[in-house]
C-alpha positions in Angstrom: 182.2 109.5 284.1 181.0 108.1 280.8 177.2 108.6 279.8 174.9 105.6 278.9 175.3 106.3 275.6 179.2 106.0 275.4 179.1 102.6 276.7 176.4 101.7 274.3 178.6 103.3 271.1 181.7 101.6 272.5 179.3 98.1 272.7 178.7 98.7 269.0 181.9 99.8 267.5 180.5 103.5 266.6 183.1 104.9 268.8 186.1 106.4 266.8 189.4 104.6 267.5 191.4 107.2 266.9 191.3 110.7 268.6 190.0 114.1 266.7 193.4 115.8 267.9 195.2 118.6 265.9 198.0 116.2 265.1 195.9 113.5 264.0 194.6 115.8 261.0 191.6 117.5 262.9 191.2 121.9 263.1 188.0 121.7 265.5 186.6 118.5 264.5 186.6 118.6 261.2 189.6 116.5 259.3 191.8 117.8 257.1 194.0 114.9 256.7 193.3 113.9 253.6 192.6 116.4 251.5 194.7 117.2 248.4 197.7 119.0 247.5 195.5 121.5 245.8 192.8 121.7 248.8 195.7 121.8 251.2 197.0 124.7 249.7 193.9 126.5 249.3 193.1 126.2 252.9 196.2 127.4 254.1 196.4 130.3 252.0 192.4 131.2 253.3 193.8 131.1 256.5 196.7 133.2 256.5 193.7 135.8 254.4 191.5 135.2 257.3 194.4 136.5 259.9 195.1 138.9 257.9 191.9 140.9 258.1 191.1 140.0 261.5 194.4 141.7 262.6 193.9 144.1 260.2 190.8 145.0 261.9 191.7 144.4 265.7 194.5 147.2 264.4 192.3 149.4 263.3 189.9 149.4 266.1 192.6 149.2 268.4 193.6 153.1 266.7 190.6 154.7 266.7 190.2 154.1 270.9 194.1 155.5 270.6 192.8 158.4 268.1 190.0 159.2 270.7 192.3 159.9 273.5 194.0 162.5 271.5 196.4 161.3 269.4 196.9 161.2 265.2 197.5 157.6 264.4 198.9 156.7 260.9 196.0 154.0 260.1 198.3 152.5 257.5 200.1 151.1 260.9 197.3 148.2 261.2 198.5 146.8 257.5 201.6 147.4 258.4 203.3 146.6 261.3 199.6 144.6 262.7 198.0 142.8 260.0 200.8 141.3 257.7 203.5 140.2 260.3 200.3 138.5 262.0 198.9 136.8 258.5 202.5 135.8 257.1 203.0 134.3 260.1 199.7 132.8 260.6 200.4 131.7 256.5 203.5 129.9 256.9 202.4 127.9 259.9 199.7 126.8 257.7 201.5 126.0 255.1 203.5 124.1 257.0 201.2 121.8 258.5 198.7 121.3 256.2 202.3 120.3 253.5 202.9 118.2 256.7 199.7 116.3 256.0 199.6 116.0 252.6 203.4 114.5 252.8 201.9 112.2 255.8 199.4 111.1 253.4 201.7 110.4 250.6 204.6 108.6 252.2 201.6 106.5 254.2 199.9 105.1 250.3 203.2 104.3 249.4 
């Protein structure tokens, strides 16, 4: 059930049209849609940084509760095999649609 006030930005026109989904060019509210080739790319390559560390670090925490049972973990694992399969994966994804964007964009002014 709509509030008041939903009735009342919908009486008015304040209410966005279109919905703040992923596909319509919005990562938690925030649009990205029409940002530039060089923006796009920056944000994408932060992103597959920012995975990269936070697996990294999930990897490395995950060792030392594996260390404290006993065992002699090879900490170079959580680079490894943890923390750049999961931001090179994470990086191409973003890549991919942020260049989806940015080509949306494009093909849409012309």
């Amino acid at each position: 059930m709509a509030t008041p006030t939903v009735y009342a930005a919908k009486a008015q026109g304040d209410y966005p049209a279109e919905r703040k989904t992923f596909l319509a060019g919005y990562i938690f509210g925030a649009p990205v849609k029409d940002m530039g080739w060089f923006a796009s790319l920056l944000m994408a390559l932060a992103t597959g940084m920012m995975a990269f560390f936070l697996a990294t670090f999930l990897g490395i925490v995950a060792l030392l509760f594996w260390h404290s049972t006993g065992h002699q973990p090879d900490f170079a694992i959580s680079y490894r095999l943890i923390g750049l399969p999961v931001g090179a994966t994470v990086m191409v994804l973003a890549l991919a649609y942020m260049g989806m964007l940015w080509v949306r964009r494009i093909s849409r002014r012309s």
